[in-house]
N, C-alpha and C positions, 0 to 999 in steps of 0.2 A: 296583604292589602290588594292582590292582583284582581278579585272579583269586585273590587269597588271601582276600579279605573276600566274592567271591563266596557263598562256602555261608552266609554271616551275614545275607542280604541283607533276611530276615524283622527277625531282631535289629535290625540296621539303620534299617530302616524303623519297627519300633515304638521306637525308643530317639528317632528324629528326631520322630514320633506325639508321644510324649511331652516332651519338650523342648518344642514348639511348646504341647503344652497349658497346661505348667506355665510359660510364656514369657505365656500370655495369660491364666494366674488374675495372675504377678504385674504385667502392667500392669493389670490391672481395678483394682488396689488401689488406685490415686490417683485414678481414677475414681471409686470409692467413697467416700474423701473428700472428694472435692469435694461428692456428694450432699450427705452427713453436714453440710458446713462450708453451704453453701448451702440446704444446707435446715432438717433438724432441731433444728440449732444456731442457724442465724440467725433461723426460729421461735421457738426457743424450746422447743422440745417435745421434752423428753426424753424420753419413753417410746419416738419416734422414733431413740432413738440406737442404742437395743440391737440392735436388727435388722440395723442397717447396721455394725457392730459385730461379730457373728456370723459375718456374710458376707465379711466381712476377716478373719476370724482361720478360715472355712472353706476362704477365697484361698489363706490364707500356709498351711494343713497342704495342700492339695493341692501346692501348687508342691514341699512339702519330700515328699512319698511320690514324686512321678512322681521329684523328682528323687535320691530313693534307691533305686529302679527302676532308675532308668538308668542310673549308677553302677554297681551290681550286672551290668547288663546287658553296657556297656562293658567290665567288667576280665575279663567270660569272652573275651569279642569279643578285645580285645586280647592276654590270654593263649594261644586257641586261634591267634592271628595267626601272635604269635610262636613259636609251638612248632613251624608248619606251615613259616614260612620257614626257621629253622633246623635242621629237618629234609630240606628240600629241599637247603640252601645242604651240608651236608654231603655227603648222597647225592648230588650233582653234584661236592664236590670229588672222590668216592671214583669218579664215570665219567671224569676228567677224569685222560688219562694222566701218567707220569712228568715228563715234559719241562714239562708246566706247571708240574708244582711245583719242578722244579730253577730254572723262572725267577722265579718267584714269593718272596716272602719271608715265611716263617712267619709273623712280626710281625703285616703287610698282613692273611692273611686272617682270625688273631685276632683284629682286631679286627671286622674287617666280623663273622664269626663272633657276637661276643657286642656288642661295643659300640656296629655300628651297629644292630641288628635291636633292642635296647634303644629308644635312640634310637627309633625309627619306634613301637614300641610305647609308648611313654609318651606321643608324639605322637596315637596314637591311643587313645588310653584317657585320656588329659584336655584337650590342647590341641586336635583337633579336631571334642569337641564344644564344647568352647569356642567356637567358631570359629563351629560350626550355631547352636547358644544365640543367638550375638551377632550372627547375620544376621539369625534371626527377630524378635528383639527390638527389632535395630536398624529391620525393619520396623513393627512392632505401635507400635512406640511413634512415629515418625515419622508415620504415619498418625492416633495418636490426639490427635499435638501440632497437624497441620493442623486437625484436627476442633474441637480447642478454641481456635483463634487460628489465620489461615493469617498474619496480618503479623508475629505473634511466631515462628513455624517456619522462615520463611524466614529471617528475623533470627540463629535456632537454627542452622538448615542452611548461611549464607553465613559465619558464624566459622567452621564446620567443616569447608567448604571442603579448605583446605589440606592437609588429611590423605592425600587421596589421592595427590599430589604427592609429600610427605616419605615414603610406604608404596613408594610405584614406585624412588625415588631409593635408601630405604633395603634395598631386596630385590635390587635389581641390584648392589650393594656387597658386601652379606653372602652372598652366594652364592659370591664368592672367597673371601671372609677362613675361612666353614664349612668349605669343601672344603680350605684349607691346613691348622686345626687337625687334621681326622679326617684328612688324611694321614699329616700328624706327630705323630698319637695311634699310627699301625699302626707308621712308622718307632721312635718309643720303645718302643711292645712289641717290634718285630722283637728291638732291641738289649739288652732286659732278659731276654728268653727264649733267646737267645743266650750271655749272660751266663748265665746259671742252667745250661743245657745243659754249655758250656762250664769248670764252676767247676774242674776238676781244670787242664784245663792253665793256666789262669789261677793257680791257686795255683804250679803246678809252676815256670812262669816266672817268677813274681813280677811278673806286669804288671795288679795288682790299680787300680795306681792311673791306669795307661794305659786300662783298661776303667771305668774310674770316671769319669775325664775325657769318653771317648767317649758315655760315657751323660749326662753333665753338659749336656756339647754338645748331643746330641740335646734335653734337656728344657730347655734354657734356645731351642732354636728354637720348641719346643712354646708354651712361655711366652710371645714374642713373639709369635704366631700370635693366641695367646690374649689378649692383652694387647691386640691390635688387634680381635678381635671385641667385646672389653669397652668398648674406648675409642667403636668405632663405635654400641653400643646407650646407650650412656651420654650420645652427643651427641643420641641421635634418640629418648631414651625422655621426656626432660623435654620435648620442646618437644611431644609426643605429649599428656602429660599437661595442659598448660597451655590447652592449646585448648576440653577440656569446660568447664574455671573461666572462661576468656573467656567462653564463648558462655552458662555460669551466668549470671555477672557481668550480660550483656547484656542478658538475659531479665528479671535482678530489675529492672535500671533504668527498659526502655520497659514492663515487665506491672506494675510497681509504679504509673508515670504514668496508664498504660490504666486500672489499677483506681480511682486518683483522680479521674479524669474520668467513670467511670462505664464507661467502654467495656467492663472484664472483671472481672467477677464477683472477690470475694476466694478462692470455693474453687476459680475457676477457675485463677487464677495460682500457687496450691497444687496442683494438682495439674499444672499444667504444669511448677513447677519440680519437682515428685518425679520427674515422668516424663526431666527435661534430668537428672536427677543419676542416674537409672536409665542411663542413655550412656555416664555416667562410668569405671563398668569395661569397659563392652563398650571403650572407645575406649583405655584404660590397658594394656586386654592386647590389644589390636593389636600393638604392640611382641613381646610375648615368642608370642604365636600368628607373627608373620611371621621372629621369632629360626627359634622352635625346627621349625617348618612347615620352613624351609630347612634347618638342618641333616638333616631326617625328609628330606625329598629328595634332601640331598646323601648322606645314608649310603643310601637305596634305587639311586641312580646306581651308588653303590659297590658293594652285594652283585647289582646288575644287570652288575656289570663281570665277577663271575663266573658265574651263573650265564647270560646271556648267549655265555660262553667256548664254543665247538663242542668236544668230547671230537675230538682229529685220531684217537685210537685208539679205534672206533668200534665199536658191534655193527651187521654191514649188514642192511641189508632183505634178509629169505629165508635166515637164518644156520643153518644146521643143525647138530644136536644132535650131540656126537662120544658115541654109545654105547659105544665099546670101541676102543683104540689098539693097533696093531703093533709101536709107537714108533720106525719106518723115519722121519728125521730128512732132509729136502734142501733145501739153498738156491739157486733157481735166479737167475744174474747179480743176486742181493742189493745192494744198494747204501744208502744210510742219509747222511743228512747233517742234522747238528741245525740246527734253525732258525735262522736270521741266520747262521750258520755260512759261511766262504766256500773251505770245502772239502769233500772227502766223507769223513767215517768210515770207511767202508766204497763198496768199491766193485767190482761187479763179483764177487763171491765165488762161487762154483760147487762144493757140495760133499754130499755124501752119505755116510748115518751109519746103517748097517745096523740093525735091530732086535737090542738087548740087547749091542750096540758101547758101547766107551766112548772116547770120542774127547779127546783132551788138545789145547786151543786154546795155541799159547806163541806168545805176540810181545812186544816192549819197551812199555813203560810207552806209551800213546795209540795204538795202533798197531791199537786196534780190537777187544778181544779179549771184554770185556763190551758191548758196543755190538753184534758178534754173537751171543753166549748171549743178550741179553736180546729177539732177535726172537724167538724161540721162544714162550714167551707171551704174548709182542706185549704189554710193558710199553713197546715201539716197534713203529712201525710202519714194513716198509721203504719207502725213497723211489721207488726201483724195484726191479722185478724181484718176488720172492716166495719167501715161506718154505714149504715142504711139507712135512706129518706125514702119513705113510701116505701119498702123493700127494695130497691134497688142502689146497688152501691156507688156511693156518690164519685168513685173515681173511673164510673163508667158513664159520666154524663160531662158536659160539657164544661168547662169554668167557668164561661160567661152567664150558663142557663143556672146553673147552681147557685153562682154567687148573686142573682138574680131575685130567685126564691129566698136568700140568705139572706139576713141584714146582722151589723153587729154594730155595737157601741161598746168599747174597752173604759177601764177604768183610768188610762191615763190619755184625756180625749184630744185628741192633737187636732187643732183647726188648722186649714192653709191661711198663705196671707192671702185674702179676697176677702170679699163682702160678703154678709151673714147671707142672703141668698144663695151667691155661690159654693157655699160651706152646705147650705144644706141641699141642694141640687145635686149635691153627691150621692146623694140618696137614691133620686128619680131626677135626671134631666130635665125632662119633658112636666116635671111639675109647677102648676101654676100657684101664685101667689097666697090664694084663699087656702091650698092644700098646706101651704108653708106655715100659716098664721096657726093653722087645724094643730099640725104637727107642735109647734111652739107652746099653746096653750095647754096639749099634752103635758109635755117637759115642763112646764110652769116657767117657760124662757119667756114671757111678758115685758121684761126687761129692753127687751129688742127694739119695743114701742119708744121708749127715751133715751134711744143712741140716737147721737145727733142727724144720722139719717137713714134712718130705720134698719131697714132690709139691704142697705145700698151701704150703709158701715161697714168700712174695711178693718177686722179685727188684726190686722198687725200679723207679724212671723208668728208661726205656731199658736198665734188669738193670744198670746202673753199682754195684750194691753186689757183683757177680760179677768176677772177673778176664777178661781178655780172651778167653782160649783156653776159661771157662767158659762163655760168651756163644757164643764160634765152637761150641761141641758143640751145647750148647742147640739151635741156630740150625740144626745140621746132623741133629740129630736130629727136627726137627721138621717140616725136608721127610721124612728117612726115614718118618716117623709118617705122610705119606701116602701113601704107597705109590703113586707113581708110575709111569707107565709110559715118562717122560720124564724125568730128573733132570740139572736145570742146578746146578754149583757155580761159582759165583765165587770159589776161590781158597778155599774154606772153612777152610781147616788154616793159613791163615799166621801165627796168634799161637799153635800148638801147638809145640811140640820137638821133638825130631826121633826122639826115642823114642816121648811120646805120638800121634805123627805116622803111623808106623809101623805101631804096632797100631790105630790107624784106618784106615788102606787096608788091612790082612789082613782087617778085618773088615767095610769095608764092597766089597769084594773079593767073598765070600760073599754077603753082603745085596745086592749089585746085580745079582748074577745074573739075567741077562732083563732087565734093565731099561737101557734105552737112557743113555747119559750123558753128558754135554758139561762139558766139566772147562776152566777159566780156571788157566792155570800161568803160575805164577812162579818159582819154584824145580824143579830136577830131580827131589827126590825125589818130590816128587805127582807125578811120571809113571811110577810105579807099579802107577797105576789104569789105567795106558791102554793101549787096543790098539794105537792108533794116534797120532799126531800131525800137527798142522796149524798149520803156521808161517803168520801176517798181517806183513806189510811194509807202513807205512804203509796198513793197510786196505785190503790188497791180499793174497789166497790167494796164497804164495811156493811152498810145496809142503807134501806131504802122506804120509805114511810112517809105517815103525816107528820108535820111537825110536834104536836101535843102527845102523840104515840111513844117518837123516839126520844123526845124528852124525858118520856116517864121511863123506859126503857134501858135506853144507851149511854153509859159510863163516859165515849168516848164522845159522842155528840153533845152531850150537856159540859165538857170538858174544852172541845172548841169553840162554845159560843161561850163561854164561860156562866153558864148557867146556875152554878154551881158556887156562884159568890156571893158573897152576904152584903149584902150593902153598907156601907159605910156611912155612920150617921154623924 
């Protein structure tokens, strides 16, 4: 985390400036007592008292201003921390391709997301200056107790001994038991925002109480996890606390004999024991500084887990801008295979896609079909071989300029929660209203016209308060809205009718004109849109044609569209 607190490093330093000063008005203070007790009092001479008096209560307002400085100072520090890592830990999930997040579990990086960069900040905004305070102090004052007694310090320092032992034994413990709970903090999110995503078909099937179990499950390992970090601070925090009252204890016994004999002064063993009880917290919250210290490392290990992650789909060194596309579409020997994967998605594909073509992808369900539209904007990257736009390969040009040229709409069309506007401004920013409406009447989204406030209707998490075929328009409209000179659909039309169906390829038939197009089929009637077609077998180019050609032709193509069935009367 040290490049993050980098630009604080002034803060930093006057906030440690401060701390140490206000660490050494408040051991002066027992110091000052003992004057006070050894002198003006044991005198006799009260007019002696007021002076040394003033200067203890001049001690105690300094310690309390530096130390509301620093506080002040710390919760910017801590604040701008947090704002910078959370801003980076996003903007790294957003470079980090598809394939991480299909392995990845929502839950997991919610948490890292808000619950550990929390963590780390509260770590640093109270428990590690805790921690400076309690070094310096534990200096200042260790020095000032040999100053005043070296037989009593040692005596001081060999009951405390032990500390460092039960600190080593205790931090090599809690460093599993941390890292299990903040694990099984992400797995309970994964499963309650799953749950929440999920509530319709959970209703639908009535498996409210099989999903209530499964979360039960999760929160009751949570519980144990937690249950063991409690049990382990609970055995190590008391024997933690008992050690400053020992080495109290020890100090009244031999400074009380000492002061009887004569050997030390009474304001001296006053203010030796102010200074042993000044330890008392610094040594009390060892315990929750070495707790909460390791959990602050175990969640930075954790959001190091991601951002650490290499983006595999990359912008390279020397990527050049695509000012203007032809939208000429070629896949040369393409091949793709997902990660751990022990076969290839694609393999070997060889195909080309004229500018302002619109090409129908049809294979059976795994057989490759969005695994190939989705190299085109390189939301993958191929394993081998290479995708080319205009002849140049697309992992030589920019992400932003490609993805630019690119537009897609998938078959499972996910709105944000915003307003039908803002859902389609994803498209094109900069697009005005009248383009919006353009785009809508594309999609046959007309609908839009009787939400109760139009354009400015907020469809809900994911657009779930829309029906399904209003989501696929949406979704289709909102690649339209950017005018593309590449347009990939995944299958866009499968929750429409086959009427609404219909008058969407008459019209976007018209509106694709020039514009290059890679169409994912499942059904025959979306081949409609096509000039052409291109059958994959097992991720393999089987052949390539008009549609009435390979019908008459190919065994295996009138077998996936099921062409080949009799109608049932």
């Amino acid at each position: 985390m040290r490049p993050y607190l980098r630009p604080h490093a002034r803060r930093i330093t006057f906030t440690v400036a401060a701390s140490a000063v206000g660490m050494v008005a408040a051991v002066a203070v027992p110091l000052q007592i003992k004057r006070m007790i050894d002198g003006p009092l044991a005198e006799g001479d009260a007019a002696g008292v007021l002076p040394l008096s003033l200067l203890v209560l001049a001690l105690g307002l300094t310690e309390t201003l530096l130390a509301m400085t620093r506080r002040l100072t710390l919760a910017r520090i801590a604040a701008d921390f947090e704002r910078s890592v959370r801003d980076d830990l996003y903007l790294h999930l957003q470079r980090l391709p598809v394939e991480f997040h299909d392995e990845w579990h929502s839950g997991q990086l919610l948490s890292r997301a808000m619950t550990d960069i929390q963590t780390i900040r509260r770590f640093i905004a109270f428990w590690l200056v805790v921690l400076v305070l309690n070094a310096i102090g534990f200096v200042a004052i260790v020095v000032q107790l040999f100053r005043l007694n070296v037989p009593l310090a040692v005596l001081a320092l060999a009951v405390l001994a032990p500390i460092t032992w039960l600190c080593f034994r205790f931090d090599r413990r809690y460093k599993v038991v941390s890292r299990t709970v903040q694990d099984r903090q992400g797995d309970l999110t994964t499963v309650a925002e799953e749950a929440a995503a999920g509530v319709r078909v959970i209703k639908a099937f009535g498996r409210s109480g099989l999903v209530s179990s499964h979360y039960r499950d999760r929160a009751e390992r949570l519980r144990e996890a937690s249950l063991s970090s409690f049990d382990l601070r609970a055995r190590f925090w008391p024997v933690i606390d008992q050690l400053p009252n020992a080495a109290l204890a020890a100090v009244l016994l031999v400074g009380g004999i000492a002061v009887g004999r004569g050997a030390l002064s009474l304001g001296g063993l006053v203010a030796f024991t102010s200074l042993v009880l000044m330890l008392i917290w610094p040594i009390e919250s060892l315990g929750w500084i070495l707790a909460t210290g390791q959990e602050a490392a175990t969640a930075a290990r954790r959001i190091y887990e991601v951002l650490d992650t290499e983006p595999r789909v990359a912008e390279r060194a020397g990527a050049v801008e695509l000012a203007g596309a032809g939208g000429a579409v070629s896949f040369r020997n393409a091949s793709f295979s997902y990660p751990g994967s022990p076969g290839w998605s694609l393999a070997g594909v060889d195909l080309d896609v004229a500018p302002g073509e619109t090409l129908a992808v049809v294979g059976a369900t795994g057989s490759g079909k969005s695994t190939l539209l989705a190299l085109v904007p390189r939301l993958y990257d191929v394993t081998g071989g290479a995708v080319l736009l205009d002849g140049r390969d697309v992992r030589s040009l920019t992400l932003a300029s490609l993805r630019g040229h690119v537009a897609i709409a998938f078959d499972q069309a996910l709105l944000f929660s915003a307003s039908v506007r803002e859902n389609l401004r994803f498209g094109d920013p900069g697009a005005a209203d009248d383009e919006l409406w353009e785009a809508l009447a594309v999609a046959r989204a007309g609908f839009v016209r009787d939400l109760p406030w139009g354009l400015d209707t907020r469809v809900g998490e994911q657009g779930l308060s829309l029906s399904g075929g209003q989501r696929q328009r949406l979704a289709l409209a909102r690649a339209i809205v950017a005018k593309p000179r590449v347009l990939v659909l995944d299958d866009p039309l499968s929750a429409l009718d086959v009427h609404t169906e219909a008058a969407v390829e008459r019209a976007l038939a018209t509106a694709l004109a020039g514009t290059t197009t890679l169409l994912a089929v499942h059904r025959p009637s979306t081949l409609a849109l096509a000039d052409r077609v291109a059958l994959l077998v097992d991720g393999r180019l089987d052949a390539v044609g008009r549609h009435s050609d390979l019908a008459a032709t190919n065994a295996a193509y009138r077998a996936v569209l099921g062409l080949d069935r009799v109608p049932v009367r």
